[in-house]
Backbone as a chain_set.jsonl record, in Angstrom:
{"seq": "XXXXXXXXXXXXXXXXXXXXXXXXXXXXXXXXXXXXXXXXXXXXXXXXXXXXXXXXXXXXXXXXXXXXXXXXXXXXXXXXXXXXXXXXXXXXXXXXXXXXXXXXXXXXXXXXXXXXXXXXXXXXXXXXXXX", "coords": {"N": [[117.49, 36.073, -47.149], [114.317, 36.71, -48.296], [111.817, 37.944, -47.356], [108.252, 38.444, -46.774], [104.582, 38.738, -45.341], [102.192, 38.508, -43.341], [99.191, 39.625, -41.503], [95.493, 39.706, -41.47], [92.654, 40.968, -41.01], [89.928, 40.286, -43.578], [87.32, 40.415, -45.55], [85.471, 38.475, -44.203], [87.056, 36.843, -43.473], [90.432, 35.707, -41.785], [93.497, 35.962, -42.477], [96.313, 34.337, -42.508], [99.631, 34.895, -43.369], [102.99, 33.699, -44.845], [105.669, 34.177, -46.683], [108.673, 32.696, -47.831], [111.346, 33.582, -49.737], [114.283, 32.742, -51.614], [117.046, 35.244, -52.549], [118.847, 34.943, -54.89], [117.403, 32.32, -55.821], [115.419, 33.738, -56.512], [115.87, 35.806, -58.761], [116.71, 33.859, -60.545], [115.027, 33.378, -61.554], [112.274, 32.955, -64.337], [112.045, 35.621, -66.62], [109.625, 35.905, -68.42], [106.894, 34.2, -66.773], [107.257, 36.236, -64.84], [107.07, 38.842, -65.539], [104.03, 38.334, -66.661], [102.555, 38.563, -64.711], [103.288, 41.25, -63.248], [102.773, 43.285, -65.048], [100.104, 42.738, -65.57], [98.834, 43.915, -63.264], [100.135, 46.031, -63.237], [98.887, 48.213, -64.661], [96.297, 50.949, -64.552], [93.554, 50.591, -63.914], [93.377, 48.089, -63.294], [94.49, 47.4, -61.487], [93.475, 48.462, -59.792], [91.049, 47.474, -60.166], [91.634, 44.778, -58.526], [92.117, 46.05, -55.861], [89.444, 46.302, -55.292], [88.348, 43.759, -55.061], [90.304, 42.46, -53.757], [89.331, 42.245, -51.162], [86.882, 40.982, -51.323], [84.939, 38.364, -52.831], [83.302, 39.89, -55.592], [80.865, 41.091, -57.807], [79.849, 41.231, -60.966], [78.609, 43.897, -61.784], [77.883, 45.31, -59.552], [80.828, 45.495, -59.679], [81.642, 46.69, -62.051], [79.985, 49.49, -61.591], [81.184, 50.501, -59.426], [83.8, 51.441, -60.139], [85.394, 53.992, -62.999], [85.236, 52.952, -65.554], [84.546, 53.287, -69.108], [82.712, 51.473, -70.174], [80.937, 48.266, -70.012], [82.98, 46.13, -71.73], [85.462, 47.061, -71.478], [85.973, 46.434, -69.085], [85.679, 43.795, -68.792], [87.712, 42.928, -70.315], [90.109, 43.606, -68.438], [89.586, 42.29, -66.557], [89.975, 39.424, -67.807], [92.483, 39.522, -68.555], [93.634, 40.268, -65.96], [92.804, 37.56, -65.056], [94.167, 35.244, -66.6], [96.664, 35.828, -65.893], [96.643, 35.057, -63.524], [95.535, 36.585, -61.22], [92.68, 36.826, -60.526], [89.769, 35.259, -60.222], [86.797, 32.769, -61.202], [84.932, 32.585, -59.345], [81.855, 31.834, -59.617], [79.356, 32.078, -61.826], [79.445, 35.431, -63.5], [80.766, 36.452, -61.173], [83.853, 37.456, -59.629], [86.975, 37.202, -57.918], [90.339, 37.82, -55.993], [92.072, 35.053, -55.578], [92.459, 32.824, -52.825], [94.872, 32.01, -52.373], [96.145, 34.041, -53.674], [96.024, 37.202, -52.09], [97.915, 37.573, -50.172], [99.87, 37.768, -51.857], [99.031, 39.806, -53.598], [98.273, 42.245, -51.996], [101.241, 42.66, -50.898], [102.4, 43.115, -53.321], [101.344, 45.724, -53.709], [102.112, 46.869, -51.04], [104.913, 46.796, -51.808], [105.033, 48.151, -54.29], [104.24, 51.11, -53.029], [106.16, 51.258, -51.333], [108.17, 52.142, -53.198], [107.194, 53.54, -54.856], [107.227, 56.071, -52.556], [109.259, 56.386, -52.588], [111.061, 57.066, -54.546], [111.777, 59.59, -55.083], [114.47, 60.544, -53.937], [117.735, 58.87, -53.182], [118.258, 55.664, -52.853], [119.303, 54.354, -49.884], [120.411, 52.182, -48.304], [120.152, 50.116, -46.019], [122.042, 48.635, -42.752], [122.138, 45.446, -42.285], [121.017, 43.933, -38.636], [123.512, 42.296, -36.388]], "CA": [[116.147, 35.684, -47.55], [112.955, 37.816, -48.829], [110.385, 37.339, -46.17], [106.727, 38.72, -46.837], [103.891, 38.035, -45.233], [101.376, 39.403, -42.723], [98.162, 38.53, -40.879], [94.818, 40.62, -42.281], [90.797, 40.215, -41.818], [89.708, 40.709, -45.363], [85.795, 39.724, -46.64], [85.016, 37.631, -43.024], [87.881, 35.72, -42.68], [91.211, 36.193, -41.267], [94.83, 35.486, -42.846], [97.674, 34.321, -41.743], [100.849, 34.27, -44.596], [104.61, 34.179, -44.582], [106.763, 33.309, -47.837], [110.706, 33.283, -47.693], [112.876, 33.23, -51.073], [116.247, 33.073, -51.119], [117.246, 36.741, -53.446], [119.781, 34.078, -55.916], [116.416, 31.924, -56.455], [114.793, 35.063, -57.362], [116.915, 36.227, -59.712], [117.122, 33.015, -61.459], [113.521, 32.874, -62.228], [112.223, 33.455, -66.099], [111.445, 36.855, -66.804], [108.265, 36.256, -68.685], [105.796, 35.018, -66.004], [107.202, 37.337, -63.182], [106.53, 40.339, -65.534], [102.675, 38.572, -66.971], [101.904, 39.219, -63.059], [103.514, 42.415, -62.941], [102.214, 43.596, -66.186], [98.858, 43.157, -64.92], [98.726, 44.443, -62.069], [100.344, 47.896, -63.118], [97.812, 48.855, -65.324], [95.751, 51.494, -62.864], [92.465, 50.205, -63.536], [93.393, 46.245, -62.882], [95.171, 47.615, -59.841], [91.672, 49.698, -58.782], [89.933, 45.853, -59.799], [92.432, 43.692, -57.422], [91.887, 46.522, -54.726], [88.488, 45.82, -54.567], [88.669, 42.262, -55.071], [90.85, 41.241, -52.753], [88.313, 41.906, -49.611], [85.689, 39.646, -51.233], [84.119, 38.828, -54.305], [82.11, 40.92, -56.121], [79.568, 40.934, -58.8], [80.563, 42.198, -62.257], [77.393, 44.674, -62.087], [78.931, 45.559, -58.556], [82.318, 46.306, -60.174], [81.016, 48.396, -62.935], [79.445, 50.508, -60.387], [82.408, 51.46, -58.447], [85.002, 51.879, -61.417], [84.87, 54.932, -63.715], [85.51, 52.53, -66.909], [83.593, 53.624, -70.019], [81.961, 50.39, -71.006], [81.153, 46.615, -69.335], [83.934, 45.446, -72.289], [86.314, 47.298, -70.748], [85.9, 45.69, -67.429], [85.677, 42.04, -69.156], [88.824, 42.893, -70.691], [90.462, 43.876, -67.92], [89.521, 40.674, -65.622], [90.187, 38.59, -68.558], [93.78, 40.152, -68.74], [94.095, 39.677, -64.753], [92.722, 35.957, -64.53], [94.698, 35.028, -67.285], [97.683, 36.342, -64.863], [95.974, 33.739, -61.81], [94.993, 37.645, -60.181], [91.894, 36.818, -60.172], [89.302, 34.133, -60.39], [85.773, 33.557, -61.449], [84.051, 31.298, -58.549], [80.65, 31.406, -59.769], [79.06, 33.21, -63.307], [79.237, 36.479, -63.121], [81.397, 36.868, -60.033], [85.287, 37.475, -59.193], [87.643, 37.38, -56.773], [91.47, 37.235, -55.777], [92.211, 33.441, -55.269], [92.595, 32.606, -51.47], [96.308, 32.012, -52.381], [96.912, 35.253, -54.444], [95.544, 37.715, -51.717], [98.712, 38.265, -49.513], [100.804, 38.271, -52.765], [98.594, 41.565, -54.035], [99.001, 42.913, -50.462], [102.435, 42.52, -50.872], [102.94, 43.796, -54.721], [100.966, 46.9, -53.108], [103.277, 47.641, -50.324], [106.192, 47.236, -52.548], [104.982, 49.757, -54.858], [103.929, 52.27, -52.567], [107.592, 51.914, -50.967], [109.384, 52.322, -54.021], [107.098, 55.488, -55.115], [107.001, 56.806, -51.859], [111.474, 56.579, -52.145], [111.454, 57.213, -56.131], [112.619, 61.153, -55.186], [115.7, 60.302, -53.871], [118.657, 58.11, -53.496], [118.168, 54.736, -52.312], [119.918, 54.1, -48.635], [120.183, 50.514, -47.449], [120.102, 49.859, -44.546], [123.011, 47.473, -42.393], [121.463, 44.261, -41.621], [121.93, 43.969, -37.364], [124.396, 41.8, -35.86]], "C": [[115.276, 36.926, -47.705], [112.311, 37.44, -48.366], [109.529, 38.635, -46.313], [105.939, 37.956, -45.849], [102.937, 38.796, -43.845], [100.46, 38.573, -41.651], [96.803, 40.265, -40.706], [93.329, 39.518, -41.899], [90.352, 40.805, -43.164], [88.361, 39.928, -45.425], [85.72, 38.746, -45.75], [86.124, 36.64, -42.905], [89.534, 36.448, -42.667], [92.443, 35.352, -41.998], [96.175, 35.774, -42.295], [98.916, 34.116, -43.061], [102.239, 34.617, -44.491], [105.432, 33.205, -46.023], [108.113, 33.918, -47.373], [111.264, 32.704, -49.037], [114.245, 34.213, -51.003], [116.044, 34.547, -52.632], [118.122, 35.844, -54.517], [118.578, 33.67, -56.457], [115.395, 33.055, -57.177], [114.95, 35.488, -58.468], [117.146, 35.494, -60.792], [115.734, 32.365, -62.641], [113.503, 33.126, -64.041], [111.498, 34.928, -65.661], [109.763, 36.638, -67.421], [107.118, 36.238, -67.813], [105.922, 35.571, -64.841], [106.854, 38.822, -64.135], [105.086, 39.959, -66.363], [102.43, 39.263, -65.97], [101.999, 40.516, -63.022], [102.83, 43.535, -63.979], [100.548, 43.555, -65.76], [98.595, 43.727, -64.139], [99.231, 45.953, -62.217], [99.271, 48.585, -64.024], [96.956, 49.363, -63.889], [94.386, 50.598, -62.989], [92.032, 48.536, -62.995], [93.852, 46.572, -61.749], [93.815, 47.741, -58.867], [90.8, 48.139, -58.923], [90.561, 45.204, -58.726], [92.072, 44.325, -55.889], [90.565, 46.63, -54.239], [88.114, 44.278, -54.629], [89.151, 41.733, -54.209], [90.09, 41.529, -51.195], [87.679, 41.302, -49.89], [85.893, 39.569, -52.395], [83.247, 39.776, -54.367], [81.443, 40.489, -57.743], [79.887, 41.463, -60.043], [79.303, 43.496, -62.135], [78.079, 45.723, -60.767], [80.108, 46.711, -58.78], [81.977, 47.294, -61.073], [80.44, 49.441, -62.377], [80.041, 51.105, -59.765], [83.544, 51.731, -59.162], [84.712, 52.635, -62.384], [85.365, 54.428, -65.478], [83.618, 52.766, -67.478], [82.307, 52.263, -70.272], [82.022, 49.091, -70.161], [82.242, 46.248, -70.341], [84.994, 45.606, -71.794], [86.979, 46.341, -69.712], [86.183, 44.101, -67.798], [86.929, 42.263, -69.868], [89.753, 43.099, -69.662], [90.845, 42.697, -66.677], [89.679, 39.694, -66.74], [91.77, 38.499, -68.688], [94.265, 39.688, -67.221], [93.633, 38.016, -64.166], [93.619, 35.322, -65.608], [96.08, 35.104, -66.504], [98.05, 35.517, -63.501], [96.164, 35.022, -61.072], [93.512, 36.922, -59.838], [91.145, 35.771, -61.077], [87.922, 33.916, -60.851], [84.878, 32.269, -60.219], [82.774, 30.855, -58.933], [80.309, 32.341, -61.357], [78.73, 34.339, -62.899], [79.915, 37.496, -61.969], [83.032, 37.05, -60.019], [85.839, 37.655, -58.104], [88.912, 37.357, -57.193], [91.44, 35.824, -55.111], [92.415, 33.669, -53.833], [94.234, 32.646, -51.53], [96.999, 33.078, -52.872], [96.862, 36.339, -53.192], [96.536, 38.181, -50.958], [99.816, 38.743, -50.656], [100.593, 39.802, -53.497], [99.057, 42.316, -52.926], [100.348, 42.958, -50.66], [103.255, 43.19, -52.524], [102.434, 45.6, -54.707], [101.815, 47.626, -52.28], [104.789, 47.69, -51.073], [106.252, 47.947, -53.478], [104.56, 50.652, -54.739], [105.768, 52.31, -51.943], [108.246, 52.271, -51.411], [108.977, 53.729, -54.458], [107.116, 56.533, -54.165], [109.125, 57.452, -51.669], [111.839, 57.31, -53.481], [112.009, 58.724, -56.209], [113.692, 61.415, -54.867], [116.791, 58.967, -53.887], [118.456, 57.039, -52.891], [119.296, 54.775, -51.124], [119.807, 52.845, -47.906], [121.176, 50.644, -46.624], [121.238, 48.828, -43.865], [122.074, 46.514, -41.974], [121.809, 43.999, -39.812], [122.354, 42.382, -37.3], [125.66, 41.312, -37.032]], "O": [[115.588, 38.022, -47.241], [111.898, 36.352, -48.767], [109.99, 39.739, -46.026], [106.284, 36.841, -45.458], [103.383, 39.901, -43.536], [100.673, 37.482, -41.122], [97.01, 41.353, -40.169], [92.99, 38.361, -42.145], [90.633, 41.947, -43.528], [88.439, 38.703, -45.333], [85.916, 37.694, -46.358], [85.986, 35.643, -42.197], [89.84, 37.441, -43.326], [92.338, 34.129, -42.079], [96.822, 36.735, -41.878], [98.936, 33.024, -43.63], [102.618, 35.717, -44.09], [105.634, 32.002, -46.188], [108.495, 34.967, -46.855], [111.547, 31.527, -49.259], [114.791, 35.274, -50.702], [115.104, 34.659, -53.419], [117.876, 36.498, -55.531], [118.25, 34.271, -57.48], [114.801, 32.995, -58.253], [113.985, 35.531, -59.23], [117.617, 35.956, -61.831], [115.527, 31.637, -63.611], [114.456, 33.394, -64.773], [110.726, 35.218, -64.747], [108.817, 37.197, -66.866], [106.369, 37.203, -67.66], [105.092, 35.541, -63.932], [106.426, 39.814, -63.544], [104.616, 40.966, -66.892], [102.108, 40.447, -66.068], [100.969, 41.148, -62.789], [102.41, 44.602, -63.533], [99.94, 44.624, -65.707], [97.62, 44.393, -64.489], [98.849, 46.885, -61.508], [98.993, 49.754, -63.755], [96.844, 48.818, -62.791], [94.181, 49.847, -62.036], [91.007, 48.014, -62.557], [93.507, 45.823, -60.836], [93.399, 47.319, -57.788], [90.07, 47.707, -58.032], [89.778, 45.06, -57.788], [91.811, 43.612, -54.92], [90.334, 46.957, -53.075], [87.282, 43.948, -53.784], [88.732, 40.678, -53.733], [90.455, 40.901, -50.201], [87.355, 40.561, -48.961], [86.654, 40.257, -53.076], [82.597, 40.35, -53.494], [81.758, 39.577, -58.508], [80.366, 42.583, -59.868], [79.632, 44.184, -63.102], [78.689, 46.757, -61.037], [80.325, 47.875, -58.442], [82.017, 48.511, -60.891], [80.549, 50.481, -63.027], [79.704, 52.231, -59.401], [84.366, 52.412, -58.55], [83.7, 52.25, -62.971], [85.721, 55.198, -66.371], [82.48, 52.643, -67.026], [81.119, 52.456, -70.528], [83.091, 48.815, -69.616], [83.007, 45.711, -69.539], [85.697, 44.628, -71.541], [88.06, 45.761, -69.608], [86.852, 43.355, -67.083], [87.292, 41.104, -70.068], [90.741, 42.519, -70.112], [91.902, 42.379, -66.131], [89.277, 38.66, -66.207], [92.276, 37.402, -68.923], [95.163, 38.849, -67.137], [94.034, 37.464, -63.142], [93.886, 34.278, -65.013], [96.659, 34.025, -66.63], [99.047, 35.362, -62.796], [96.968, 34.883, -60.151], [93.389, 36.471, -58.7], [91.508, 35.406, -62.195], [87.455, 35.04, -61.039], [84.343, 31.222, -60.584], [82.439, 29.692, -58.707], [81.099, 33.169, -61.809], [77.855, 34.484, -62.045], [79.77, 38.709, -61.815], [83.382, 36.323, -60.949], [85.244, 38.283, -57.229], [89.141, 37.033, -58.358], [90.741, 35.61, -54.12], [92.568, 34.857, -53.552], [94.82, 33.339, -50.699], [98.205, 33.223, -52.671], [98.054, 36.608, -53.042], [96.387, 39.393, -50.798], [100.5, 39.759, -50.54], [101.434, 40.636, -53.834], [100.114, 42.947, -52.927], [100.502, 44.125, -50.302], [104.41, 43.592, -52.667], [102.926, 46.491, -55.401], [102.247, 48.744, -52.56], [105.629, 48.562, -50.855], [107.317, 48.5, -53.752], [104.289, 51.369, -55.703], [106.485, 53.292, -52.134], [109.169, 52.832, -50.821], [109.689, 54.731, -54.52], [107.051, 57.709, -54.522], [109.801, 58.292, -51.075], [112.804, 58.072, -53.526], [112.612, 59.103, -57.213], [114.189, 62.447, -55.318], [116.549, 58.071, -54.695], [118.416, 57.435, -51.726], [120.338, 55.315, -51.499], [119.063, 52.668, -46.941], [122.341, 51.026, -46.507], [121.396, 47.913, -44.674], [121.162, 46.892, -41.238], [123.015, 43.851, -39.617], [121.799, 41.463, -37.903], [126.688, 40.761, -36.637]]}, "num_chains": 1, "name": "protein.A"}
């Protein structure tokens, strides 16, 4: 099994999450929407939106403020590209967030691509499973 899952205060409230898929069911999925998700999310500046997103919402006026994109279209292209994806959501006009349900899955598409670039200089080494 592929077990994720954590336990995180984030934007006043506290999470608890644990998914398990089998690595066969994985595998058997469709390619297209496991790489929309992924496809969004690697772009840097949808990455740099999700990473402030997923502690709260924020304000589009907000977000333009702390991101060094040229233009508000940008930015509306960018969250249009990641809600389109179900990254992110719009709760009220004007506002965004990561969904309550997406929020350990970013956490989790984060640590798996800091582990893979932090390994990407040498040879992969797996590990024995114990007993």
């Amino acid at each position: 099994m592929i077990t994720y899952g954590g336990q995180a205060r984030l934007g006043g409230y506290q999470w608890l999450w644990e998914v398990a898929r089998s690595p066969g069911w994985l595998l058997r999925q469709p390619a297209g929407p496991l790489a929309a998700v992924l496809a969004a999310a690697g772009h840097p500046a949808r990455f740099e939106i999700l990473q402030l997103l997923v502690v709260g919402p924020k304000p589009v006026a907000a977000l333009q403020a702390e991101l060094a994109l040229a233009s508000p279209g940008q930015l509306y292209h960018h969250l249009k590209t990641l809600a389109s994806a179900g990254l992110v959501e719009q709760p009220e006009r004007g506002v965004y967030r990561v969904p309550p349900h997406a929020i350990f899955p970013v956490l989790a598409l984060a640590a798996a691509a800091l582990d893979v670039a932090e390994r990407s200089g040498g040879p992969a080494t797996p590990r024995d499973l114990p007993g």
